[in-house]
ZAROFI-417137 format. One record per residue (C-alpha): residue in one letter; z, y, x. Coordinates in nm, 4 decimals. Last residue first. Example, Ala and Ser with C-alpha at 12.3 -4.5 7.8 and 13.67 -1.06 7.14 Angstrom:
! residues 2
R:residu:zz:yy:xx
R:s:0.7140:-0.1060:1.3670
R:a:0.7800:-0.4500:1.2300
END
This chain:
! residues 392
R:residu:zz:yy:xx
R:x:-0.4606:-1.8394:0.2258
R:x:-0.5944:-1.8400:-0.1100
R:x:-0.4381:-1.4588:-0.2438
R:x:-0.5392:-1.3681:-0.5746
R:x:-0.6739:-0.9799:-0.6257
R:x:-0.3546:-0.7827:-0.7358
R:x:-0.3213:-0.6706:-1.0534
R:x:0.0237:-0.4909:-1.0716
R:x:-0.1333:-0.2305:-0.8372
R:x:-0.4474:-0.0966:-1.1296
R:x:-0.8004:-0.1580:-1.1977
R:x:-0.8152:-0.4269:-0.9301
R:x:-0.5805:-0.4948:-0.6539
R:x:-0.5912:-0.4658:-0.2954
R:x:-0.2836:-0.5533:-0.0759
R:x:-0.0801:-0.4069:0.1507
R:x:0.2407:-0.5087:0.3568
R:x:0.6174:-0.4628:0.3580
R:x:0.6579:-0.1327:0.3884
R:x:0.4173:-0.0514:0.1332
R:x:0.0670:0.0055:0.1181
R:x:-0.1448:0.0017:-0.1899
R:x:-0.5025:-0.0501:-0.1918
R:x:-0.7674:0.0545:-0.4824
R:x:-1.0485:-0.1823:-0.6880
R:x:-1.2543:-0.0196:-1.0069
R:x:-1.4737:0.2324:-0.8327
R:x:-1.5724:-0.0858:-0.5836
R:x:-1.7613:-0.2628:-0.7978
R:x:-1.6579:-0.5257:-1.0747
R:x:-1.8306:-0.8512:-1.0912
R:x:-1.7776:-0.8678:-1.4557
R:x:-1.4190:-1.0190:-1.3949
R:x:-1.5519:-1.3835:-1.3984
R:x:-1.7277:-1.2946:-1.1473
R:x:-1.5149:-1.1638:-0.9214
R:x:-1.2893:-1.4780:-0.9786
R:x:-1.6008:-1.6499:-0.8785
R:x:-1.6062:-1.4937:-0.5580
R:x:-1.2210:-1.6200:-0.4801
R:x:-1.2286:-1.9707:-0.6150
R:x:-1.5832:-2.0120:-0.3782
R:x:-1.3888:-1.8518:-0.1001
R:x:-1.0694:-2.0271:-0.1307
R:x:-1.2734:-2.3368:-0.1780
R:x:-1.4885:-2.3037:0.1137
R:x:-1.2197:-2.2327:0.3829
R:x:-0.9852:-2.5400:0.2613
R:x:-0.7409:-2.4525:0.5032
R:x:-0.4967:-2.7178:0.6687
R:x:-0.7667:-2.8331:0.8523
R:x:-1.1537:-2.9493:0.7965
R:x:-1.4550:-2.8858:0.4987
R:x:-1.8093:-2.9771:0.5300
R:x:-1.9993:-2.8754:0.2053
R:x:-2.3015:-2.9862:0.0958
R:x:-2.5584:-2.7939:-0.1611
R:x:-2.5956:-2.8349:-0.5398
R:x:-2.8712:-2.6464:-0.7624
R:x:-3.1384:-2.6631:-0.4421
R:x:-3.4732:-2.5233:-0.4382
R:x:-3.4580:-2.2917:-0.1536
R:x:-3.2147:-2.4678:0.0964
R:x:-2.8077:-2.3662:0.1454
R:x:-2.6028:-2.6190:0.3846
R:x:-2.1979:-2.4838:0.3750
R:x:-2.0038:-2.5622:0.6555
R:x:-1.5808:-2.5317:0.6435
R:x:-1.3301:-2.4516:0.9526
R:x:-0.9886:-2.4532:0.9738
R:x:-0.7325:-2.4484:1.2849
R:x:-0.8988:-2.2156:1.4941
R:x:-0.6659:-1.9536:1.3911
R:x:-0.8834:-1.6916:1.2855
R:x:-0.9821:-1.9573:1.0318
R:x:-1.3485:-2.0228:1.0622
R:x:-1.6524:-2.0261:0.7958
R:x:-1.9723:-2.1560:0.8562
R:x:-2.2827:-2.0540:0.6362
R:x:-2.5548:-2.2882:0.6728
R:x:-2.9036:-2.1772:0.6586
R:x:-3.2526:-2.2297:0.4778
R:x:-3.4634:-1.9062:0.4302
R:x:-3.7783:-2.1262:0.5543
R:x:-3.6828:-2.2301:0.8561
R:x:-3.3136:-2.2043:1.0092
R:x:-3.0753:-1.9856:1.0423
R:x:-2.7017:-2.0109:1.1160
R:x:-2.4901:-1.7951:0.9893
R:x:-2.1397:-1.6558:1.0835
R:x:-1.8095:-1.6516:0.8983
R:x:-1.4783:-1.5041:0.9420
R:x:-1.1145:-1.5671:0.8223
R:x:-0.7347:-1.4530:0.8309
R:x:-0.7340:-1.2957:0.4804
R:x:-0.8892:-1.5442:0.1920
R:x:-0.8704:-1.2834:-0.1268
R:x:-0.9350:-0.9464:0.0108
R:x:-1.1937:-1.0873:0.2666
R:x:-1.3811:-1.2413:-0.0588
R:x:-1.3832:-0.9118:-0.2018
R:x:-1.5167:-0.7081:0.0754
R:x:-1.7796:-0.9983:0.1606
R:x:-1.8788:-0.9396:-0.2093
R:x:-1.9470:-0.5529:-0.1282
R:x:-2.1569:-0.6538:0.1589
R:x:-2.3727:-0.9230:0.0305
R:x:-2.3175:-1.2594:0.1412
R:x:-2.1155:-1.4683:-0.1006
R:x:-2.4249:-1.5256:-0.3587
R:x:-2.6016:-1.6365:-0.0732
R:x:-2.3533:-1.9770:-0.0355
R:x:-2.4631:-2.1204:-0.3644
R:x:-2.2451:-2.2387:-0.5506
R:x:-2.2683:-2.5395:-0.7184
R:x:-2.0772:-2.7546:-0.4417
R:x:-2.0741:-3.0736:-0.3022
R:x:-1.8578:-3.2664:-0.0600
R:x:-1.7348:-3.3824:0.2807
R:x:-1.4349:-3.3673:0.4636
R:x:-1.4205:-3.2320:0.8043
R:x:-1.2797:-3.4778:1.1005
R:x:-1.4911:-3.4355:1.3486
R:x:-1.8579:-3.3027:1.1659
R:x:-1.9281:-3.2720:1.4323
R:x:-1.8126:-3.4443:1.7593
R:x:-1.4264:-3.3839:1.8700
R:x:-1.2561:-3.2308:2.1736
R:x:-1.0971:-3.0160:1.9335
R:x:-1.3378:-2.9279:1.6843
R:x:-1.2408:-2.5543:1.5937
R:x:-1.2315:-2.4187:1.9767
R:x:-1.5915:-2.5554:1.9502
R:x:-1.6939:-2.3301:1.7337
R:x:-1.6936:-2.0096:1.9851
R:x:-1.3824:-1.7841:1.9165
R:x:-1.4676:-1.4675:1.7309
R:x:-1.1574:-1.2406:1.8442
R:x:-1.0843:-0.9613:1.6506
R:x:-1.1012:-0.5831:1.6653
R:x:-0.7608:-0.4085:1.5332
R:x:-0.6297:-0.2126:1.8807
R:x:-0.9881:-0.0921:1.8779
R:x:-0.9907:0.0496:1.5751
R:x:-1.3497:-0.0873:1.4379
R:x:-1.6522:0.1471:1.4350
R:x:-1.7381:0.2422:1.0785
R:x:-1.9978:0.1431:0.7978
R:x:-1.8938:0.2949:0.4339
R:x:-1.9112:0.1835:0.0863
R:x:-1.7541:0.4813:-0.1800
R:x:-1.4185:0.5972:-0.3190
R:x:-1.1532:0.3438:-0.2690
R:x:-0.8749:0.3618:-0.5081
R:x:-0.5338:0.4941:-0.4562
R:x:-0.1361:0.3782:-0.3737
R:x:0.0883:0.4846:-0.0502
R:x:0.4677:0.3524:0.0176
R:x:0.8058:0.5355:0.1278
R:x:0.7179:0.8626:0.1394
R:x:0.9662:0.9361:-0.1610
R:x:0.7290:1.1165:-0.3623
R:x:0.4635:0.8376:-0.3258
R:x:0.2145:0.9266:-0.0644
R:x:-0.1214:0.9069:-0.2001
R:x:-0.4096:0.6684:-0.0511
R:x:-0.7835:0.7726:-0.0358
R:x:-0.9585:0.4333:0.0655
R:x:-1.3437:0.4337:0.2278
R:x:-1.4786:0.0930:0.2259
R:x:-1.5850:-0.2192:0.4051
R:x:-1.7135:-0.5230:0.4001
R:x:-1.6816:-0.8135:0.6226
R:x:-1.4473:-1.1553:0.6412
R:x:-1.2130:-0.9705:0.8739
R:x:-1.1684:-0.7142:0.5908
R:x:-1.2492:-0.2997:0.5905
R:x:-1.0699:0.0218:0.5131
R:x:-1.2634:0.3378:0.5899
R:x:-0.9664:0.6178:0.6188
R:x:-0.8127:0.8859:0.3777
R:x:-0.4559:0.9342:0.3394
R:x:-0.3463:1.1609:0.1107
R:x:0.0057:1.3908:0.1067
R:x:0.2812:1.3628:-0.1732
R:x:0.5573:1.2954:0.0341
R:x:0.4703:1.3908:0.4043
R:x:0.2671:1.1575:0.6376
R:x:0.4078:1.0612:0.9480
R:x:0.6257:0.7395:0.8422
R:x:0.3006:0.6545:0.6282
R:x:0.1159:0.6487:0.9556
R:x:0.3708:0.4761:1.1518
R:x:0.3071:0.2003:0.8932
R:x:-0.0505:0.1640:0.9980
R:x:-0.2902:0.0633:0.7421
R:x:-0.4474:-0.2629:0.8016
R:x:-0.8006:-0.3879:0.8944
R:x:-0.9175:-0.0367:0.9994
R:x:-1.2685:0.1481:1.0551
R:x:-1.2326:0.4494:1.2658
R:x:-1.3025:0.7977:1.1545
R:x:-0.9313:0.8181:1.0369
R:x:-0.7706:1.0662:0.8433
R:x:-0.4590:1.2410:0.7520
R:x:-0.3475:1.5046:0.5251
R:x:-0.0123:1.6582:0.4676
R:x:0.1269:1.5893:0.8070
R:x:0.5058:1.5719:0.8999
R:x:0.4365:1.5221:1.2322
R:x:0.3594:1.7127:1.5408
R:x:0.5281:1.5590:1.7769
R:x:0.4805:1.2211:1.6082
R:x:0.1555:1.2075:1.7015
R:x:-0.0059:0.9031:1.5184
R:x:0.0689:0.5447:1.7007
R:x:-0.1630:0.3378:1.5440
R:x:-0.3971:0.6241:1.6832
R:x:-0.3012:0.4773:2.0620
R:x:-0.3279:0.7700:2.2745
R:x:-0.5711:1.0173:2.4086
R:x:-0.3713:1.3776:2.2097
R:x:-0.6584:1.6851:2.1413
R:x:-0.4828:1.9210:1.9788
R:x:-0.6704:2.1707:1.7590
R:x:-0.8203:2.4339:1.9981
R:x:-1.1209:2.6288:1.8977
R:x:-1.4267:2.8262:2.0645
R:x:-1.7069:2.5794:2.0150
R:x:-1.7405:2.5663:2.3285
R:x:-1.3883:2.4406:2.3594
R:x:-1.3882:2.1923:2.0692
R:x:-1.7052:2.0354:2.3279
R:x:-1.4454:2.0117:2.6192
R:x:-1.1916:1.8530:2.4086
R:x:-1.4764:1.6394:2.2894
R:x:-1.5620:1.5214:2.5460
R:x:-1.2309:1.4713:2.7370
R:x:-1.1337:1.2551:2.4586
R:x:-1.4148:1.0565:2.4613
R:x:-1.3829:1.0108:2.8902
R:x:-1.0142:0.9142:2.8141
R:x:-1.1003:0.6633:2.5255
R:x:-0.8093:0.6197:2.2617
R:x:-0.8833:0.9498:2.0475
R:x:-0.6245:1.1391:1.8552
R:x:-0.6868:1.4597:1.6729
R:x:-0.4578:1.6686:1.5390
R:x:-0.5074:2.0290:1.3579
R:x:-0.2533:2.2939:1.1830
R:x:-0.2796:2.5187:1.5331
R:x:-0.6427:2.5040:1.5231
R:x:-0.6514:2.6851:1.1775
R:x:-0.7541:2.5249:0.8479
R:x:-1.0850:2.5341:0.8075
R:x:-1.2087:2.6206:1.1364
R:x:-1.0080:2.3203:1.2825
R:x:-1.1032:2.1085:1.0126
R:x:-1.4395:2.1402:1.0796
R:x:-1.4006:2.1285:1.4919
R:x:-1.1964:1.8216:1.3888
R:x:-1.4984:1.6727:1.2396
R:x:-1.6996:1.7343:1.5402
R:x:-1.4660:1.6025:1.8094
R:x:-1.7196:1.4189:1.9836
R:x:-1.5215:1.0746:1.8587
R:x:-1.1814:1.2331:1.7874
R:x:-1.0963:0.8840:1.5858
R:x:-0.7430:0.9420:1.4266
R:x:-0.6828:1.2814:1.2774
R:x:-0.4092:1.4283:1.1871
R:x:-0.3909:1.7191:0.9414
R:x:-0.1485:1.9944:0.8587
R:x:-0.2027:2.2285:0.5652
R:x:-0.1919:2.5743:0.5220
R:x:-0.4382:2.6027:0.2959
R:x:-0.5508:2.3328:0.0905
R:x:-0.7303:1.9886:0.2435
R:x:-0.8684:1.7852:-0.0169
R:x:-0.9400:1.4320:0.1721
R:x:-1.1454:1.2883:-0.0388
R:x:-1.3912:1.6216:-0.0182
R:x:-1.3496:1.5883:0.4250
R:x:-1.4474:1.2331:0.3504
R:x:-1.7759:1.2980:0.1571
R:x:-1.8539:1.5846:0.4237
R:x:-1.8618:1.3017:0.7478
R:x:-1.9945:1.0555:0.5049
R:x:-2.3049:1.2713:0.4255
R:x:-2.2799:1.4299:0.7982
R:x:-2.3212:1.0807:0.9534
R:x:-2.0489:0.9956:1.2153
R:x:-2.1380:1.1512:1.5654
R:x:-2.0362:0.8349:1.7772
R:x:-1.8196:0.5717:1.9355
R:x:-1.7934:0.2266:2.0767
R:x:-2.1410:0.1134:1.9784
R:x:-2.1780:-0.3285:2.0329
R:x:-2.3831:-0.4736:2.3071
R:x:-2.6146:-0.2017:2.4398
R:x:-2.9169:-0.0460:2.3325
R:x:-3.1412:0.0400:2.6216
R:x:-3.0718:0.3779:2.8223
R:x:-2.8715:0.2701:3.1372
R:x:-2.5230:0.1357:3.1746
R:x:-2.2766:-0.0182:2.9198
R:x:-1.8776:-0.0264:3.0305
R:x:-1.8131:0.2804:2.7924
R:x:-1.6450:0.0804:2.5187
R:x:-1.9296:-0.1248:2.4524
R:x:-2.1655:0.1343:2.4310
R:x:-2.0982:0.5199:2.3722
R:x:-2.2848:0.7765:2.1815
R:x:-2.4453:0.6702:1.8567
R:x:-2.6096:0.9499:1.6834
R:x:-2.5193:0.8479:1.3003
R:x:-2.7953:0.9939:1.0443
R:x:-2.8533:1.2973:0.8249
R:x:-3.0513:1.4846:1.0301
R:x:-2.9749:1.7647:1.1851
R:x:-2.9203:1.6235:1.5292
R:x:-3.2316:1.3475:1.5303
R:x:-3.4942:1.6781:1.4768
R:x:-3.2453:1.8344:1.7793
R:x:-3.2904:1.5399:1.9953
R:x:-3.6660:1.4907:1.8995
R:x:-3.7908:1.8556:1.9927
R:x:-3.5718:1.8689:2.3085
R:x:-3.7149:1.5872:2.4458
R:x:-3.6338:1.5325:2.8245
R:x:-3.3107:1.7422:2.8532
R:x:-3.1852:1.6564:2.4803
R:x:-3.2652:1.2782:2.5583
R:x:-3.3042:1.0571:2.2645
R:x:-3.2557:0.6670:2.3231
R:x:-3.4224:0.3984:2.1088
R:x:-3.3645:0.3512:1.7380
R:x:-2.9866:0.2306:1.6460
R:x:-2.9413:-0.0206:1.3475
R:x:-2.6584:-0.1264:1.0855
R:x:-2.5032:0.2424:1.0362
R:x:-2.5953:0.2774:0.6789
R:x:-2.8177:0.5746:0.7316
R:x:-3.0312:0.5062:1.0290
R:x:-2.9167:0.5276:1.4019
R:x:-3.0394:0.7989:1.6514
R:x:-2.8817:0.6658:2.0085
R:x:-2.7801:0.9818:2.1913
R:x:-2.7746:1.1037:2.5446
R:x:-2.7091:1.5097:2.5892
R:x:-2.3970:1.5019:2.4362
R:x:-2.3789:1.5713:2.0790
R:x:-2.0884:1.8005:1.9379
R:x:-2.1962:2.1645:2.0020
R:x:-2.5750:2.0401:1.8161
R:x:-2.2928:1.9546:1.4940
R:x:-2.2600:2.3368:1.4648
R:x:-1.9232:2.4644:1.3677
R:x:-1.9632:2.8122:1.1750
R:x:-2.2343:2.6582:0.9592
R:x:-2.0547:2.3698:0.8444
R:x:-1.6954:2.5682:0.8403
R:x:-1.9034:2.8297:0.5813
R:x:-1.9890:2.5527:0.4083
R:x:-1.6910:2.3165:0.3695
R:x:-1.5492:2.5222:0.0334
R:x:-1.9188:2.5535:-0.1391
R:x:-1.9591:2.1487:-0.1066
R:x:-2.1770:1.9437:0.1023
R:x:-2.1627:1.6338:-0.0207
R:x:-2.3240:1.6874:-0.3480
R:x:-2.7060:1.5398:-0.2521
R:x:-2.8257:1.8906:-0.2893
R:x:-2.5496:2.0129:-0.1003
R:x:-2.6179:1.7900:0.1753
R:x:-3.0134:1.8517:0.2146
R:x:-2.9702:2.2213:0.1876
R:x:-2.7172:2.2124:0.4783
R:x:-2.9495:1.9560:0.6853
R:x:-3.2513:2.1905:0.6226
R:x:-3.0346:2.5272:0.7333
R:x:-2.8672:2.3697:1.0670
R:x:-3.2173:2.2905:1.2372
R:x:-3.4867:2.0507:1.2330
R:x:-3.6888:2.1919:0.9274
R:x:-3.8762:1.9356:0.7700
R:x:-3.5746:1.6965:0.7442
R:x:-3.5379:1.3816:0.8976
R:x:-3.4151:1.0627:0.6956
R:x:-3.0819:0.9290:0.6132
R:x:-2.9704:1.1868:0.3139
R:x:-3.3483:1.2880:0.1437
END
């Protein structure tokens, strides 16, 4: 029953609810029930559901008891922060900023992450400062880093680590950055989504050690990676582990610019080139296939424009503004028109792209893994010398 409310609203339904999903294991237990996630919600949440997309109305702990602590142990996201703080008042804002992760991806990371005794872990994202409360209990306060951008999150959940009665080291910085001060680390992990792995990260991270952070594209999709150090500490190699819906690093958010930075001055179509295609533009859409496609055409985004009865066109943009492509999809239809324009064909390298999914099985995420190196990353598929084909 992981994303819904339990029949007991307290620490002991949410706990039985975890470990009978397997999240939850018999090592993290005692931490779960030693560091309560009621210490690490403010007063204010937004209950989401269980893949992150949506946020229900507000929950006040002061007016509703009964409905903050039912949202609390369940296993959902609490949304805390809007917009990077700048929202006001109790509707949803524009975009959440930050937020009590859910405990089935909260416990699911903590497993990729393998901690042993004695190790030392930094942790980018301090949101409320719940999961470093875990680790902190875990493995000592002294062995614990947290980083957090936002000076009022940071202050949170410094002051909510303090009720709770520990003290890992709370830095605000630029998690890009790490904490060198206290590096080398054995284990680190992010509770931010990222486009790229920071170097400084690998710099910081001793031979040997895991990585563990949700790893997403600019084209969409996203999932959690657990990298190993090489024994030299030069470069980091593993498979991602399951789907997962973070909150972008905010040094790593992109721009969306509006489509007429792509015409120049000019009336649509401009000077796009047109021509048919088999494919239809749904079968790029779904979450995991966004992953791919972002893999394989880096650089690029794509909205959707609705219209009646399920018809749409799927745009595509370069991120900079130099290509764009239009795809027309109706019910019915075995070929559809395609708009293409700059030095990018858009819709080719994401038609070539999806189909060489396809023609691979359409393999899910168990089989696909990231390396990073000094020079870059890339994902492959089933193992690093098969890397997915780059169209940009």
């Amino acid at each position: 029953m992981t994303g819904e409310t339990h029949k007991e609203a307290g620490p002991q339904g949410l706990a039985s609810a975890l470990v009978a999903g397997g999240t939850l294991s018999s090592d993290w237990l005692p931490s779960f029930r030693a560091v309560p996630r009621e210490l690490f919600v403010p007063d204010r949440i937004w209950p989401g559901i269980a893949d992150g997309t949506e946020q229900t109305p507000v929950v006040y702990r002061s007016r509703n008891p009964e409905a903050w602590r039912r949202a609390v142990y369940s296993d959902i996201p609490l949304t805390t922060q809007w917009d990077d703080g700048d929202h006001a008042g109790d509707g949803l804002g524009t975009t959440p900023s930050s937020s009590n992760s859910m405990p089935t991806m909260v416990f699911s990371m903590l497993q990729d992450l393998d901690v042993r005794p004695g190790d030392r872990v930094l942790e980018v994202g301090a949101g409320t400062g719940w999961n470093a409360g875990l680790l902190a209990h875990r493995l000592g306060s002294a062995n614990v880093v947290t980083v957090e951008y936002d000076p009022d999150v940071a202050r949170g959940a410094r002051e909510n680590l303090d009720r709770a009665g520990l003290g890992p080291t709370v830095v605000e910085g630029d998690g890009r950055a790490g904490w060198a001060q206290g590096a080398p680390y054995d284990r680190v992990i992010a509770t931010c989504s990222l486009l790229e792995i920071p170097p400084t990260w690998l710099e910081q991270t001793a031979p040997g050690g895991i990585i563990v952070a949700p790893f997403g594209t600019e084209y969409g999709g996203e999932q959690i990676i657990r990298l190993a150090m090489n024994d030299d500490g030069t470069s980091a190699s593993g498979r991602f582990t399951r789907s997962s819906a973070f909150m972008r690093l905010r040094q790593q958010r992109t721009d969306r610019p509006p489509f007429e930075d792509y015409l120049h001055g000019q009336e649509w179509p401009a000077d796009g080139v047109r021509s048919m295609t088999t494919l239809a533009p749904p079968d790029t859409g779904g979450w995991f296939e966004q992953f791919v496609i972002g893999s394989g055409v880096p650089g690029a985004f794509w909205r959707a424009e609705r219209y009646e009865n399920g018809a749409y066109t799927l745009w595509l943009y370069s991120r900079d503004t130099l290509s764009w492509a239009s795809v027309d999809y109706a019910r019915g239809r075995t070929e559809y028109e395609v708009y293409q324009s700059g030095p990018r064909k858009l819709w080719d390298e994401v038609a070539t792209t999806y189909r060489w999914w396809a023609d691979q099985g359409r393999p899910g995420y168990e089989r696909f893994g990231l390396t990073v190196t000094p020079d870059g990353q890339y994902v492959w598929l089933d193992s690093p010398d098969n890397p997915i084909p780059q169209h940009a």
